[in-house]
C-alpha positions as a LaTeX table, in Angstrom:
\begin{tabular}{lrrr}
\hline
Residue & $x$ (\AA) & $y$ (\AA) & $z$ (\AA) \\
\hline
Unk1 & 47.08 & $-45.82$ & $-0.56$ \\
Unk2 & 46.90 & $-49.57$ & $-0.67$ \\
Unk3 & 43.53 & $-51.22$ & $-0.02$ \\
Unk4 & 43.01 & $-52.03$ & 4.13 \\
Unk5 & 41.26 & $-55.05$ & 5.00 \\
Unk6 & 39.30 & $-55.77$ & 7.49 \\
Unk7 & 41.67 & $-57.15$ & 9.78 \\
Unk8 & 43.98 & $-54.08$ & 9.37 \\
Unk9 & 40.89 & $-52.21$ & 10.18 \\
Unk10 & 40.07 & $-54.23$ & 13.61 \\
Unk11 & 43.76 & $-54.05$ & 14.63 \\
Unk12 & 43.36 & $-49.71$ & 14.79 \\
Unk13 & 40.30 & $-50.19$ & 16.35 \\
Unk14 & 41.35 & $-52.41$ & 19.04 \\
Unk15 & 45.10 & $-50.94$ & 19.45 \\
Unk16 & 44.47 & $-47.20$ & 19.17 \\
Unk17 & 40.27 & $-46.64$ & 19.99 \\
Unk18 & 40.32 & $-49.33$ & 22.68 \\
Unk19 & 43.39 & $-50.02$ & 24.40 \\
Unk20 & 43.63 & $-46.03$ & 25.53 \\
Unk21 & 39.85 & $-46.65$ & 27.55 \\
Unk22 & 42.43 & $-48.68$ & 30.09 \\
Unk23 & 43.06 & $-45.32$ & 31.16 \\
Unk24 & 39.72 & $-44.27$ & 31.73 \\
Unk25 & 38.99 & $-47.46$ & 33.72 \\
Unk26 & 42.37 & $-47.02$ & 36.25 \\
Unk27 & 40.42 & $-43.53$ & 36.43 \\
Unk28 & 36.92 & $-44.60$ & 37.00 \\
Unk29 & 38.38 & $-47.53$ & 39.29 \\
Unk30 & 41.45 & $-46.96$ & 41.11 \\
Unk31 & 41.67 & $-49.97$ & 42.71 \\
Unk32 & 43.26 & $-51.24$ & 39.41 \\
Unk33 & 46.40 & $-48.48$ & 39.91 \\
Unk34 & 47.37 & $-51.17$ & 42.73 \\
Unk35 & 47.59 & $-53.19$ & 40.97 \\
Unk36 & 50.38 & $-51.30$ & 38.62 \\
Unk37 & 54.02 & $-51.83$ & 38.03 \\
Unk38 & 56.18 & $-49.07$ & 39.17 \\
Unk39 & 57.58 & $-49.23$ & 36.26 \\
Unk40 & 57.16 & $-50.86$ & 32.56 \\
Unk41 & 56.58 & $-51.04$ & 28.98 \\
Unk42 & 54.32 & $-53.43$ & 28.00 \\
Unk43 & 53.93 & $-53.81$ & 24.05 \\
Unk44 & 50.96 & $-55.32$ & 21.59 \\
Unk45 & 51.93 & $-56.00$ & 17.80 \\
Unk46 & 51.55 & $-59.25$ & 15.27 \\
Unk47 & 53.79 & $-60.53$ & 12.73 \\
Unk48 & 54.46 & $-58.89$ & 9.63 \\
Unk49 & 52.34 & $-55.88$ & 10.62 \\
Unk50 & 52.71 & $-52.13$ & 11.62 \\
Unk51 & 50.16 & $-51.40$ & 13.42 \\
Unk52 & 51.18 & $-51.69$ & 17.27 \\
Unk53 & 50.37 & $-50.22$ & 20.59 \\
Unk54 & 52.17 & $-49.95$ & 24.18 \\
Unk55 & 51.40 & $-49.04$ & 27.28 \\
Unk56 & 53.50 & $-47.25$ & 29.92 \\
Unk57 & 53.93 & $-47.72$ & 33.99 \\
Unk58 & 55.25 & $-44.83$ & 35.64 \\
Unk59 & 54.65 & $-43.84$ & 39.24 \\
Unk60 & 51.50 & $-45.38$ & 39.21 \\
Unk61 & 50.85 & $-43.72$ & 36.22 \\
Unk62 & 49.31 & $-45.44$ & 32.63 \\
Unk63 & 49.70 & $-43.68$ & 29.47 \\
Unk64 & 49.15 & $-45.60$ & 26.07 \\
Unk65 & 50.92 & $-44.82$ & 22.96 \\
Unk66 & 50.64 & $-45.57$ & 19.26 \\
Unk67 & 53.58 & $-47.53$ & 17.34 \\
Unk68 & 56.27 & $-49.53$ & 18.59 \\
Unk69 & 58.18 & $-48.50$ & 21.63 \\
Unk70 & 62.13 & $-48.91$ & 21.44 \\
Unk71 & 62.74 & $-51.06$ & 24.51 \\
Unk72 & 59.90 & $-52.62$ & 25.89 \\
Unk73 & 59.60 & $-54.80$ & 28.59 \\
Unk74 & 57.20 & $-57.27$ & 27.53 \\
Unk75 & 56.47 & $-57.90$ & 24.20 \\
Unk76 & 52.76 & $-59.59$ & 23.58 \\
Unk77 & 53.12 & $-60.85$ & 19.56 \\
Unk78 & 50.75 & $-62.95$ & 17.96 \\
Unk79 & 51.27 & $-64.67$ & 14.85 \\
Unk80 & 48.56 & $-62.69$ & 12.88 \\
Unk81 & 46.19 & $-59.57$ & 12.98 \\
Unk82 & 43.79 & $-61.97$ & 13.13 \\
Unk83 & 44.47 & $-63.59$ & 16.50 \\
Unk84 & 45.39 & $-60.40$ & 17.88 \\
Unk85 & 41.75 & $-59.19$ & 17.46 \\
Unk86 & 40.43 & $-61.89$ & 18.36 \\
Unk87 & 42.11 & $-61.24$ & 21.75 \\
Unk88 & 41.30 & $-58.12$ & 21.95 \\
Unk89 & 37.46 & $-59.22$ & 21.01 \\
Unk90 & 37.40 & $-61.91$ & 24.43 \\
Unk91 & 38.10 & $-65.12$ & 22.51 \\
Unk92 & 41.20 & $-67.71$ & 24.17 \\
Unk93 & 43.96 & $-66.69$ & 22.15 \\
Unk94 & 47.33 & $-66.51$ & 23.77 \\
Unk95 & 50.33 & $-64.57$ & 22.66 \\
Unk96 & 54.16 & $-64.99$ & 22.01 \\
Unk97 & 55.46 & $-63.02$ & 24.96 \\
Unk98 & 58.75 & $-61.46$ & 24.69 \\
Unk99 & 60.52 & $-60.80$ & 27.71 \\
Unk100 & 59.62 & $-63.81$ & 30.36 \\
Unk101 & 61.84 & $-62.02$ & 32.72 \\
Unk102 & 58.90 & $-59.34$ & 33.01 \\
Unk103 & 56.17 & $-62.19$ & 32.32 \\
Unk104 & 54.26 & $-60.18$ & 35.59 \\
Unk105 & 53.52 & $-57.22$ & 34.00 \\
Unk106 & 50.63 & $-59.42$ & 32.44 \\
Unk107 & 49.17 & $-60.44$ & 35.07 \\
Unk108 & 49.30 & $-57.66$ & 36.98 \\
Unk109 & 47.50 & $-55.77$ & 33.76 \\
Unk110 & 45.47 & $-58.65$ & 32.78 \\
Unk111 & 42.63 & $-57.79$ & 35.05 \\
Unk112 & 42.20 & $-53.89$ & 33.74 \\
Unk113 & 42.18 & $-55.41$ & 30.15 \\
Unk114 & 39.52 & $-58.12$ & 30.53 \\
Unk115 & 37.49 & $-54.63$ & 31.69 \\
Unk116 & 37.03 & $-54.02$ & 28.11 \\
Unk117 & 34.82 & $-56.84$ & 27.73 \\
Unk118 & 32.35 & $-54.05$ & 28.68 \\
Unk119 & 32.59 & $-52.88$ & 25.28 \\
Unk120 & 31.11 & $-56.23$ & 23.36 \\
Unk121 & 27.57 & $-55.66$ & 22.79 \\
Unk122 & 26.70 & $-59.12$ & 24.66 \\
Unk123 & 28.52 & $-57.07$ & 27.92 \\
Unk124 & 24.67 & $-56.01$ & 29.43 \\
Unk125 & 26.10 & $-54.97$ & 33.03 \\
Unk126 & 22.98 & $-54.35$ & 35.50 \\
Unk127 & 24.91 & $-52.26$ & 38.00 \\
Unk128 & 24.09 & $-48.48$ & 37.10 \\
Unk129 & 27.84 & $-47.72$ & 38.06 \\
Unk130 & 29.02 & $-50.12$ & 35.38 \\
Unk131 & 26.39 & $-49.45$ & 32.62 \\
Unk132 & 27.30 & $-45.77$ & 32.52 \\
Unk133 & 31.30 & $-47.03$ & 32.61 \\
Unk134 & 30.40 & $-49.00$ & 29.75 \\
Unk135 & 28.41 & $-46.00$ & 27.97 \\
Unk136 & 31.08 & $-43.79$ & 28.37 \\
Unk137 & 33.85 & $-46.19$ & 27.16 \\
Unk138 & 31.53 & $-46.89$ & 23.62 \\
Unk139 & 31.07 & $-43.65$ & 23.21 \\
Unk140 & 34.62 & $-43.03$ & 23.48 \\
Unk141 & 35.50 & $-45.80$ & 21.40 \\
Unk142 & 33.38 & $-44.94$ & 18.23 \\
Unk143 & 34.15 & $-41.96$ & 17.98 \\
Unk144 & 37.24 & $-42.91$ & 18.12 \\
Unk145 & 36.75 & $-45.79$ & 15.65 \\
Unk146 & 34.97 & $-42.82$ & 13.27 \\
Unk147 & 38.22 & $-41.28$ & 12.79 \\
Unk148 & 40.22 & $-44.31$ & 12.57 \\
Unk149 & 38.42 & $-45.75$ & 9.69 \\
Unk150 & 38.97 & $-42.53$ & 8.17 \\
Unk151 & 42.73 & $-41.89$ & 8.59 \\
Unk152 & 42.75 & $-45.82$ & 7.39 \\
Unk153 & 42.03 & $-44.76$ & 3.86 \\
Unk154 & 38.64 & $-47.04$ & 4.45 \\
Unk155 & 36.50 & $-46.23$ & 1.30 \\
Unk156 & 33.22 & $-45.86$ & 2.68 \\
Unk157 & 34.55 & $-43.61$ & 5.66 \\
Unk158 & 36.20 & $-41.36$ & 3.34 \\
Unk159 & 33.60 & $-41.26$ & 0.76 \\
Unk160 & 31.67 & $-39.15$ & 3.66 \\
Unk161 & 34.37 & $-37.22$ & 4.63 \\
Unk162 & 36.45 & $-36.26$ & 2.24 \\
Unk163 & 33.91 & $-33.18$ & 0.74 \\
Unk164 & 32.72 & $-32.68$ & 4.24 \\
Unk165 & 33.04 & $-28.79$ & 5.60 \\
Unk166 & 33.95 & $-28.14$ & 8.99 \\
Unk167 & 31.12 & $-30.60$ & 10.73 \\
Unk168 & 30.81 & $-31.65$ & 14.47 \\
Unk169 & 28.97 & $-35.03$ & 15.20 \\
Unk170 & 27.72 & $-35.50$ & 19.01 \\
Unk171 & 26.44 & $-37.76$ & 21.22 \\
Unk172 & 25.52 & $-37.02$ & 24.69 \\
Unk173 & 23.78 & $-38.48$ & 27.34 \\
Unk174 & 21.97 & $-35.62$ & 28.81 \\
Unk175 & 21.33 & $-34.61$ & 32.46 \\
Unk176 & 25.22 & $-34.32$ & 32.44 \\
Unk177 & 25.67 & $-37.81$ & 31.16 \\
Unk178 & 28.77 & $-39.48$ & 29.14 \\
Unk179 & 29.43 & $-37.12$ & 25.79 \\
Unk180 & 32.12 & $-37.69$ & 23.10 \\
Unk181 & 32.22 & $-36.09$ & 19.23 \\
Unk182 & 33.62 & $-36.29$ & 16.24 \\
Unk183 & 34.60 & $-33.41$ & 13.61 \\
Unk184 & 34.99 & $-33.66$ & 10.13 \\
Unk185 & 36.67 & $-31.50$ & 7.75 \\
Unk186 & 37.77 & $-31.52$ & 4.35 \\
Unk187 & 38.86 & $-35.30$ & 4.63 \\
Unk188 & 40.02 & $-35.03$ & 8.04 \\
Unk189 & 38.41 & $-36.09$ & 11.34 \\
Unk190 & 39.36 & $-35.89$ & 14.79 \\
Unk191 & 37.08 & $-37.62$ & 17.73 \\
Unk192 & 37.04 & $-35.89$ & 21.19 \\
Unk193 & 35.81 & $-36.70$ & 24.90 \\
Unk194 & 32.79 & $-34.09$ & 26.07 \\
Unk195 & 30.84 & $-31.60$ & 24.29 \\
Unk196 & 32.34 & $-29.65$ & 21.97 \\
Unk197 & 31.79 & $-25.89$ & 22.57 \\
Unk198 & 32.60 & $-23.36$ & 19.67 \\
Unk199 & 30.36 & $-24.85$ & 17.00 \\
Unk200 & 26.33 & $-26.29$ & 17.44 \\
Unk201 & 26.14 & $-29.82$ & 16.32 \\
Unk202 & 25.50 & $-30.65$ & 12.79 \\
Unk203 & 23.77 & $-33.79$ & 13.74 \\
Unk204 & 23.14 & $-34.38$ & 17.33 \\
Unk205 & 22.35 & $-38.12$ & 18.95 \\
Unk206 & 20.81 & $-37.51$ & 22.32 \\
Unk207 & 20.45 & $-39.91$ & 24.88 \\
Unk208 & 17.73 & $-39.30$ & 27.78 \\
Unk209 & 19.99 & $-41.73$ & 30.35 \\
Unk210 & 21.92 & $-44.58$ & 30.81 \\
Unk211 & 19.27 & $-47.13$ & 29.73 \\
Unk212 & 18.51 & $-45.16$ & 26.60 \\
Unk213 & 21.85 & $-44.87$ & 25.87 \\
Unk214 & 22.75 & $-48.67$ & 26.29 \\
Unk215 & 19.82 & $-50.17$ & 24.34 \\
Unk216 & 20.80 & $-47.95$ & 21.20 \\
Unk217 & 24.69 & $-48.58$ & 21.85 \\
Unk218 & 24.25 & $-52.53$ & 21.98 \\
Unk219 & 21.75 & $-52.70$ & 19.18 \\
Unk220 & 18.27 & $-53.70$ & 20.88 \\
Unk221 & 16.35 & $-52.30$ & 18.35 \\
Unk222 & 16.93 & $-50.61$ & 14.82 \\
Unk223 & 17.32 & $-47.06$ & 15.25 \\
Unk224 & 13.60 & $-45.94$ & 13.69 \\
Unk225 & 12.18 & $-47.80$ & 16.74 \\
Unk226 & 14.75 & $-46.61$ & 19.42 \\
Unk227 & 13.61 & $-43.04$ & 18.10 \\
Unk228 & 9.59 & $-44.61$ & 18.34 \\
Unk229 & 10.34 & $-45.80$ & 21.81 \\
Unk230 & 12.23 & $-42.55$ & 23.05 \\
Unk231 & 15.70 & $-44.15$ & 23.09 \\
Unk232 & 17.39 & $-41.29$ & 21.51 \\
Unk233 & 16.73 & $-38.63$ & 19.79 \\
Unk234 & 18.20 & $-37.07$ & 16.77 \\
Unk235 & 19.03 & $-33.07$ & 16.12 \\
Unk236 & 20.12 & $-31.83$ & 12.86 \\
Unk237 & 20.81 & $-32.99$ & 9.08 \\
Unk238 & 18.88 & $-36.72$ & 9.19 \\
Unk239 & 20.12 & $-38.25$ & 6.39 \\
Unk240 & 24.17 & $-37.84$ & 7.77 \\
Unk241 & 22.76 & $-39.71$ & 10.89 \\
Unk242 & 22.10 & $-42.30$ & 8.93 \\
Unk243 & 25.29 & $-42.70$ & 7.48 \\
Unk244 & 27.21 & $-42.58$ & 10.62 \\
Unk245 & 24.85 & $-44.72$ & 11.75 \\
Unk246 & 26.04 & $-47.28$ & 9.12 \\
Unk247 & 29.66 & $-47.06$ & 9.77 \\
Unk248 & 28.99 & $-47.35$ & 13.91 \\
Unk249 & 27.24 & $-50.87$ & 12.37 \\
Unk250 & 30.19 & $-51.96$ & 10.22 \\
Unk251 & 32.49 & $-51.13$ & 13.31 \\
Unk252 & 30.54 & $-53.04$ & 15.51 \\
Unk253 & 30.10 & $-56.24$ & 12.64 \\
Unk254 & 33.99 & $-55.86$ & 12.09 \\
Unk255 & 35.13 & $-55.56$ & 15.61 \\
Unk256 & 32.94 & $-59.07$ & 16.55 \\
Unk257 & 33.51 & $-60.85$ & 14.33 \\
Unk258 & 36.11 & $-62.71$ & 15.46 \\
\hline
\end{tabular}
């Protein structure tokens, strides 16, 4: 497998971890399914690359898929990975569209994607309605980003999983909080939504709320002292914490730094 760069990286992380948490915000908020088309295809990609997204309008109904879609509506290119994650990380970058004729399909999904502003760490909402949205869409995301970086071929990411056994990372926010996992096995990882049931965690992040959990999620303190100051704690083998702890820092540096 050839070598993935860092902008290859960002591009999976902002295409296929964050572009499906639209879905959870049209679900959280439904004002935003007003604002839907009845019907459209609207596609992300950049030049010279593979890695693409696209989201479908049905009935009111979003679903976001992986790849390129065969007939889209409207087509949202940009001349490089590079601009498309910056995009995708809040900075004034426009696209190439494809397909004026449909040119309102962005603006009528341009407000639900600026909602994933909430994930930038600078995104401190005070509203407890929107700090747990934004808890539950990181936690979501990471995980997510976990498994991308793995089924990247990224060398560190593999490095941890690639002799792993069958291995279930959690975090949860408890008293019925925002949970999400990842499991590792022999190489391969998949992340989930929830708690997952049929095996107890081999390491274990615990949140005690909302506050907790967004102080350790937008980096407000090294991890010793958001243990020392009852942030989170940890369950489990300590020294794999740390190392998913490292990764969740190189998504974080890759994903803003653009």
């Amino acid at each position: 497998m050839a070598e993935i760069d860092n902008d290859q990286i960002a591009a999976r992380i902002f295409l296929y971890s964050a572009l499906p948490l639209t879905k959870v915000v049209a679900e959280d908020k439904p004002l935003f399914r007003k604002l839907f088309p009845k019907k459209g295809v609207v596609q992300f990609c950049a030049k010279g690359s593979d890695i693409a997204a696209h989201m479908i309008f049905d009935d009111g109904a979003l679903d976001v898929k992986k790849g390129f879609h065969e007939k889209p509506d409207l087509t949202l290119s940009f001349p490089t990975l590079a601009k498309m994650n910056g995009f995708f990380a809040g900075k004034t970058v426009l696209p190439r569209p494809k397909g004026l004729r449909h040119l309102h399909l962005l603006f009528r999904i341009l407000p639900l994607l600026l909602t994933l502003k909430l994930l930038l760490p600078s995104a401190l909402p005070k509203d407890t309605a929107k700090k747990t949205l934004k808890v539950k869409l990181v936690l979501y995301m990471i995980t997510n980003a976990l498994s991308q970086l793995n089924k990247a071929g990224d060398p560190q990411m593999t490095k941890v999983t690639k002799t792993s056994p069958d291995r279930i990372f959690q975090w949860t926010v408890e008293n019925g909080g925002p949970a999400a996992y990842l499991r590792m096995k022999g190489g391969r990882t998949k992340a989930g939504r929830g708690t997952y049931e049929r095996r107890r965690p081999f390491v274990h992040m615990l949140f005690p709320d909302i506050d907790g959990a967004m102080k350790v999620l937008t980096s407000q303190a090294p991890l010793v002292d958001a243990v020392r100051l009852g942030w989170v704690r940890t369950e489990g083998a300590m020294e794999y914490s740390k190392e998913i702890g490292l990764q969740m820092q190189r998504i974080e540096e890759i994903t803003t730094s653009y």
